[in-house]
N, C-alpha and C positions, 0 to 999 in steps of 0.2 A: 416214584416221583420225588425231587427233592421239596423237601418240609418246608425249603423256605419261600415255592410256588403250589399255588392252587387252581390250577386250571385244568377246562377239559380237552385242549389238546395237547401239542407236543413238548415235550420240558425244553429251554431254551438251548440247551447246550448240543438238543437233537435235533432242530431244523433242518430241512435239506436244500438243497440248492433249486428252485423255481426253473418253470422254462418260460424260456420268453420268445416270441416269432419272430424272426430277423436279428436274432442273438444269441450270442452261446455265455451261461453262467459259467463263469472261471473257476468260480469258488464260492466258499461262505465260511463265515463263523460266528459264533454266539456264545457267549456270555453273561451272566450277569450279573450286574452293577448294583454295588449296597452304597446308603450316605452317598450320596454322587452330589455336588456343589458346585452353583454357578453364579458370578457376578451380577449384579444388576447390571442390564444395558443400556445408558439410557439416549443410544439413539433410537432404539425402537419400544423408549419405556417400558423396560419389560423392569419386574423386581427379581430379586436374587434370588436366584434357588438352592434350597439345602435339603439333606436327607432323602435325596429324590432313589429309590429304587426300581430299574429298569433291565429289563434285556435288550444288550445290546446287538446288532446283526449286522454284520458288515458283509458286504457282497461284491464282486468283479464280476464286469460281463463285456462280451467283445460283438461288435456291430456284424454279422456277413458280409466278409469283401472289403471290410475298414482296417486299418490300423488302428486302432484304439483300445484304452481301459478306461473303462468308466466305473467309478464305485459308489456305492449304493449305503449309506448308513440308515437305519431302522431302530429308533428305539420305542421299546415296548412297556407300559407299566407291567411289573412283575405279579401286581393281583391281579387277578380278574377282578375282582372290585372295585380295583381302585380303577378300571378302564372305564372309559363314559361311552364305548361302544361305536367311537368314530375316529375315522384316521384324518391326520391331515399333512396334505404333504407341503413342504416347504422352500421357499424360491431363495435366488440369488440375489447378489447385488452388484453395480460396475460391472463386469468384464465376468463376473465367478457365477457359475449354474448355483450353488449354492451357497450355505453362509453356517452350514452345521450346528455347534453347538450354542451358537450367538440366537438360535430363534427356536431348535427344538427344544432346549431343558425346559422352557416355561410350557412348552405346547405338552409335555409328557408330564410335570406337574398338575395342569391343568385336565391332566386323563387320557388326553387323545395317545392313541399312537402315532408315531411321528416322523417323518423321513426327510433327508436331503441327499442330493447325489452332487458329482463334479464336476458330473457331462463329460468326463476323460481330460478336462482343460488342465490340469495338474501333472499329466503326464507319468502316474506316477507318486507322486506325490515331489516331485525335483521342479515345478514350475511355477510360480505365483502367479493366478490367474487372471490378476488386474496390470501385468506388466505385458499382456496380450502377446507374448511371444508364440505362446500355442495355435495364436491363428495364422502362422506361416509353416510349412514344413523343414525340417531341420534340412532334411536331405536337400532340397533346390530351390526355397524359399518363393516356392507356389503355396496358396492361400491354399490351409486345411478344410478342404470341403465337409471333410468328415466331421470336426470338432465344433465348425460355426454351425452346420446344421444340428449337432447334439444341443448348444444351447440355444437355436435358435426356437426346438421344439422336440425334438425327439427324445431326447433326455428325459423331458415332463414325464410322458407317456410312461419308456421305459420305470422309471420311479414306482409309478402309478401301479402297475403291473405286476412287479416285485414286491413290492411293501405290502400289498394286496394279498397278496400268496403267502406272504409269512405271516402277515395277522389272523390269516385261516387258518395255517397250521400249529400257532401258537396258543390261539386262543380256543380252537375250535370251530370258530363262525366267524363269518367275514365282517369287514364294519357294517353297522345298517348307514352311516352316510361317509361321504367322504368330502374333504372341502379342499381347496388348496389357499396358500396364506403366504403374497408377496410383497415387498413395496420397490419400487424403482425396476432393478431389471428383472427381480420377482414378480412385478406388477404385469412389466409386459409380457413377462410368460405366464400369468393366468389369463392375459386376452389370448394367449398364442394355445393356451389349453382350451380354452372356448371352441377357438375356431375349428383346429384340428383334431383334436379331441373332445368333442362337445359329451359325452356322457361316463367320461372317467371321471369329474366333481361333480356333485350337487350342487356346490357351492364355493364359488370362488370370492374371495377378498383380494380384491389385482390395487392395491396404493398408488400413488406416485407414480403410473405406470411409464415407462421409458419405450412408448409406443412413437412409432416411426423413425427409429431408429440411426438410421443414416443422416437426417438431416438435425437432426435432434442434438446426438449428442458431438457431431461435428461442430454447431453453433456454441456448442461448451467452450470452444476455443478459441470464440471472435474476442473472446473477453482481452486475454493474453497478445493476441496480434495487436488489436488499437492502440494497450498500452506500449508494448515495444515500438510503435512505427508511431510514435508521439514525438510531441518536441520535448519532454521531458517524460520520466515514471514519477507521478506524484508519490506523497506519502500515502499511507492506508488511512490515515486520519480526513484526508481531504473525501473521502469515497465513503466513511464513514460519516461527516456531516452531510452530505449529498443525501445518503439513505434518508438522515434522521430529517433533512429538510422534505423529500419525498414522501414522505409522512405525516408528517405535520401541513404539507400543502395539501394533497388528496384525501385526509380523513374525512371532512365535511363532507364528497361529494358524495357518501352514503345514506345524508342525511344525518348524521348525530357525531359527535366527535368523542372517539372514546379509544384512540389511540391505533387503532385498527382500519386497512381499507379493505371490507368486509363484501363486496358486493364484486363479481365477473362486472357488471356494467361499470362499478366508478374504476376497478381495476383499467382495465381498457380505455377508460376517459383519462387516467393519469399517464399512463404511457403515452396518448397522444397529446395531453396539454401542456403537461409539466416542464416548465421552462428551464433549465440549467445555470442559465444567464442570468439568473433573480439574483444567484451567489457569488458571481462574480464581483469582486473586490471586497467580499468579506476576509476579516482574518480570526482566524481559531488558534488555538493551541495545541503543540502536536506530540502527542507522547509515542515513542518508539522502540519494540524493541528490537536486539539484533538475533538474527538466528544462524545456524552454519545448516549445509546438505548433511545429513546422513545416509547413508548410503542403505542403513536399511529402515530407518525408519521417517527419513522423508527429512521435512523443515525441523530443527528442533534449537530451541531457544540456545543463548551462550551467555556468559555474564556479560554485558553490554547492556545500556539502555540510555536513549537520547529523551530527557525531557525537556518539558517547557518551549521548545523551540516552538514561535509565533511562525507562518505561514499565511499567506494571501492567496484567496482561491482567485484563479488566473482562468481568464476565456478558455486556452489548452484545456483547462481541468473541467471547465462544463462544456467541450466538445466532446472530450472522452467520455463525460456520463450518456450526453446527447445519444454516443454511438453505442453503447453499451442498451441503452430503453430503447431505440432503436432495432437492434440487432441488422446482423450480417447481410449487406445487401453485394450488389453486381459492381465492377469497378465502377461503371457509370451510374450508380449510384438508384437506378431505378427501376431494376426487380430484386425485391426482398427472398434472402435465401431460406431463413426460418426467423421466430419471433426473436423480441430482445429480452434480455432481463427481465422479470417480472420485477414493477415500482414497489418498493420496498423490501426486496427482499434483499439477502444480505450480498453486498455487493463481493466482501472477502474468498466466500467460494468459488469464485470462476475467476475475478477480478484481483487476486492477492497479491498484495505489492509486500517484499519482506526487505530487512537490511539486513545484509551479508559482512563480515569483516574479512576483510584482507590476511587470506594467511602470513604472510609475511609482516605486515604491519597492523598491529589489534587495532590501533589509534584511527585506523583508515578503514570508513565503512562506505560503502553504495547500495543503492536501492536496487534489487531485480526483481522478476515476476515469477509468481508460482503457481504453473497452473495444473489446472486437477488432471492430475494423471492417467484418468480414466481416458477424456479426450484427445489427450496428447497420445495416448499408445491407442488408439482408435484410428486416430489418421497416419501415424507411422505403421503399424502393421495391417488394419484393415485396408484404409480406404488407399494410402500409398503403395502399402506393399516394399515397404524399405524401412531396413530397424537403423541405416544408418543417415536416415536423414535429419539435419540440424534444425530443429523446432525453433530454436530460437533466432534463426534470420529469417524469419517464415513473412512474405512481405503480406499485402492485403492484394496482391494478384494472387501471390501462391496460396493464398490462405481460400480464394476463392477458386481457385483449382483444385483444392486438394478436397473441397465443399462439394464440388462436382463429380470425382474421383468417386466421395463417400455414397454419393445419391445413383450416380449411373450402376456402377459394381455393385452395390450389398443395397439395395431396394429389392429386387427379386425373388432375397432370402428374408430382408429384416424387414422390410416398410409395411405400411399398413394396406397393400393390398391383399397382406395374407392374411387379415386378418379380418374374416367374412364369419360371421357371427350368426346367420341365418340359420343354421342345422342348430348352432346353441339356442337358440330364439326359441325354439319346436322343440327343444330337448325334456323341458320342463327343470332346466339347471338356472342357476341364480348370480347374479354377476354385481358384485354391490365395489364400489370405488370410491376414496376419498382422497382429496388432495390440498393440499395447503396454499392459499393463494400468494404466499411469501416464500416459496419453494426455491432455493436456492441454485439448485441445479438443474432442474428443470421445471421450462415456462408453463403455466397452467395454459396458455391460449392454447395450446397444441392441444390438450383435454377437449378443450369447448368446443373446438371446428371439429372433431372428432365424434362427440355427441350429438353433436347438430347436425352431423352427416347423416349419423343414424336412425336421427328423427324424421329426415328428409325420405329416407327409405324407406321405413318401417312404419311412417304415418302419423309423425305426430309424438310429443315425447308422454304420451298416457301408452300407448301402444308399444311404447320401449321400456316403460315405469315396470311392465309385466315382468320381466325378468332380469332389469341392468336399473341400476339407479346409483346417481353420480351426486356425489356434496362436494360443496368447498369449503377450506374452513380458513377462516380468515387469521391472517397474520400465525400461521404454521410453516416454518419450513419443511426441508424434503423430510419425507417418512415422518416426520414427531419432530418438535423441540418449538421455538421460535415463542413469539410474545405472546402470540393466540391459544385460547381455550382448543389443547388435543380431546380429539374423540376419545372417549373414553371403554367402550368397549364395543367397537365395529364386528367387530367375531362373533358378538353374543348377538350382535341384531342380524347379523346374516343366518347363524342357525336357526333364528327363531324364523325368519324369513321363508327357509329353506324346511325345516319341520313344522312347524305349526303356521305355517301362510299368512304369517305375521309381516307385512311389508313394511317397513320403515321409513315413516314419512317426513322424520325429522333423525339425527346424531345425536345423542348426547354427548358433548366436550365442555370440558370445566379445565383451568391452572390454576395456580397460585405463586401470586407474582413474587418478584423480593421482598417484597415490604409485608408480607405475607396474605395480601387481599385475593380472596378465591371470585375467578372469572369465570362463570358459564356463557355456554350458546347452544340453541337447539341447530343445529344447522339444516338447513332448506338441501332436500334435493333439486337438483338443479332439473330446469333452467328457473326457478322457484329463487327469489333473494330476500334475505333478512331485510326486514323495513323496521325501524326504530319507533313506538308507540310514544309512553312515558315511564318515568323509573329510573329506579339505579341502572346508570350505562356497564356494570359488571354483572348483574344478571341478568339471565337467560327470559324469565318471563317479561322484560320489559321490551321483547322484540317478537316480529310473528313473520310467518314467511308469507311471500305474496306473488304473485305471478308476473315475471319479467318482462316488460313493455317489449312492445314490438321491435323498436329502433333504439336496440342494445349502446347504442354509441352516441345516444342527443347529446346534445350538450358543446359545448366550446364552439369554435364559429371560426371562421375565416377558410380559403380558399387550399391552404395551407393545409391546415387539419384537415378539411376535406379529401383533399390528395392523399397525406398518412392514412384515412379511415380505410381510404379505397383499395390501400396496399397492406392494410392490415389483413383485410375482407378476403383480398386473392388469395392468400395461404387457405 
């Protein structure tokens, strides 16, 4: 055995290739990795890893009766000692089964053994999996049944399966637990491993999840249609005081003002009260800068910048927020397609207005929109099924066709009726979820009707607390970042959860802002909301959690509101 591993079973460089039922192993290889160095992440706050020693396992494996390669990456801590004796496997994000070394170096730091797969969406390795090309077939540009069902869930399993087999034969004994660890479309494939796989984790940590898919992240794109089908693309500065006035108007209805709207109920009362009109004929100042396409790496800055330029926010400009907090409705304007924006969050992610220069003339800039690419190759290859359709004359009919496209076609594979959680319920597995109530990309209310379904079924949300328990945290965008106090270690409250029946009744999340003042909050699982006591408004003991009034939406009044509450409710 080589000296520089101590384990009792196979040396790395002798693993064999696993079987898996409904698949044939291609191959495999192992290696292992000395000093191995990784960046800190910080969309998913991870710190930087250095010195890390692992085996690394790379595997191919082909579906019966599919065209596909799917590859399977496995790293292993290289001691046995340094393992903590549990695996954890690892999700995607956008359009990609996984996200590799951006979320395994810290999981294999921190001991576990650690996997991500590709789902086959790579092709290879010749495809970027967020330009969604892989969900058509080259040959006749029918949709890849085989590839959207790898991520839609068979992938997981597969993963699960394999990584499973090498850490037995690597280490000797299999994990004693195994967890899975996503946010966004990692998220939705730890509810998609619940369902369908209810006893390959103990323990899943599903974030952000990008559950109901079809309607979901088609709604990523109403942002982009309003602003083009406007009488004018404002600047980003105008969308940018709208937030901060969105803010500053619905902080109180929490009860305490402290920069945050902290609470599912005042969330929900600011989308439907919050006026647009208040800012109409103010003027701000607008700084600008310009950017060019890159063709491979998206929008990226050019020496150009417009400042000081005064701007007057114009009725146009608080119709576009209107329909933005709003979200996507029917032409005639009354059935709602899925939610809007969630109030405060940053409206740049879906809503990005940038200035472009004229290649021919640098002096000559115009404003265009950029929108998250995720959605856009969603509805061109998913839901249209045409790579050459023109996104950008896309009107608010076609955008409503193409809304409908994404719900009729890909609900039967992606929506949430696959996602039937009762056999996980019985399993004795553990399903813990946090989400940011300032989530840029996707809207918390689609969480909430989603919970509250559950509880509808299942009896009550003490009877769903047994094995699924859901936070929010206030003022966090997607996955981490944003003004609000991140959780601080959701992984360690789900193991504890999961091995010592330690339920977690609160999150611990703390920041520290620019000015260097450190923010805590225990965060409430829901349907449970932070209520302001007395104290300093930046920590955490000056708040308690309490249990959410019956009638999630009192407040504001008129006939009006009424109507929005009722069409919020239908979704």
């Amino acid at each position: 055995m080589d000296s520089t591993q101590v384990n009792l079973g196979t040396p790395c460089g002798q693993l064999v290739a696993p079987s898996l039922p409904g698949a044939e192993v291609l191959g495999i290889s192992s290696v292992e990795v000395h000093n191995y160095s990784f960046p800190a992440v910080a969309i998913f706050n991870a710190p930087a890893v250095t010195n890390l020693d692992f085996c690394n396992v790379s595997l191919s494996l082909r579906h019966t009766g599919a065209d596909d390669t799917v590859y399977v990456d496995v790293w292993l801590p290289l001691q046995r000692e340094d393992w903590n004796g549990r695996y954890q496997a690892t999700g995607g994000g956008g359009l990609a089964a996984g996200m590799g070394p951006l979320i395994m170096s810290g999981q294999v730091a921190d001991g576990y053994a650690a996997s991500a797969t590709d789902g086959g969406l790579t092709k290879n390795g010749t495809v970027d999996p967020q330009s969604g090309r892989w969900a058509l077939r080259e040959e006749d540009g029918r949709p890849d049944d085989d590839l959207q069902l790898n991520l839609a869930w068979r992938s997981i399993h597969d993963m699960a399966v394999v990584s499973k087999d090498v850490i037995r034969q690597f280490y000797g004994a299999g994990p004693d637990y195994s967890y899975w660890n996503g946010c966004s479309q990692g998220g939705r494939q730890g509810y998609a491993a619940a369902a369908k796989y209810p006893r390959d984790f103990d323990g899943i940590l599903a974030v952000a999840p990008a559950i109901d898919l079809p309607s979901m992240v088609s709604s990523d794109y109403y942002p982009p249609v309003v602003l083009r089908n406007s009488a004018e693309i404002p600047p980003e500065c105008i969308l940018t005081e709208f937030q901060r006035a969105i803010v500053e108007a619905c902080d109180p209805l929490d009860g305490v003002s402290d920069g945050l709207i902290s609470t599912p109920e005042s969330l929900e009362r600011c989308s439907l009260e919050f006026d647009p009109d208040a800012l109409v004929g103010k003027t701000i100042a607008c700084d600008e800068d310009c950017v060019d396409r890159d063709p491979f790496a998206g929008w990226v800055k050019v020496p150009c910048r417009k400042t000081g330029e005064e701007v007057t926010i114009t009725s146009n400009h608080a119709d576009i927020v209107r329909k933005l907090l709003a979200g996507p409705h029917t032409a005639d304007g009354k059935s709602r397609l899925w939610y809007g924006m969630a109030p405060g969050a940053d409206f740049d992610a879906l809503a990005r207005v940038v200035v472009v220069t004229d290649p021919d003339d640098e002096n000559h800039t115009r404003r265009e929109v950029a929108p998250f690419v995720v959605a856009e190759n969603w509805l061109k290859y998913f839901a249209l099924r045409d790579p050459t359709y023109d996104m950008t004359e896309m009107t608010h009919d076609d955008y409503v066709h193409a809304h409908k496209m994404s719900v009729d076609r890909l609900t039967p594979l992606w929506g949430n009726r696959q996602l039937d959680l009762s056999e996980f319920s019985r399993s004795g597995g553990k399903l813990l979820t946090w989400f940011g109530l300032a989530d840029e990309y996707i809207t918390p209310f689609g969480m909430m009707r989603f919970r509250e379904g559950l509880q509808e079924t299942f009896g009550g949300p003490d009877a769903v607390d047994e094995w699924y328990r859901l936070f929010f945290a206030p003022g966090v965008g997607h996955c981490a970042g944003g003004v609000g106090p991140n959780p601080v270690d959701p992984l360690g409250a789900l193991v504890s959860w999961v091995e010592r029946n330690k339920a977690p009744d609160v999150l611990s999340a703390a920041k520290r802002t620019d000015e260097g003042v450190r923010v805590s909050r225990n965060l409430c699982r829901f349907p449970k909301k932070l209520v302001y006591k007395k104290g300093d408004v930046n920590d955490a003991s000056s708040f308690t959690c309490e249990e959410e009034k019956e009638e999630s939406l009192a407040g504001g009044g008129g006939d009006d509101n009424d109507d929005k509450r009722q069409r919020h409710e239908e979704l």
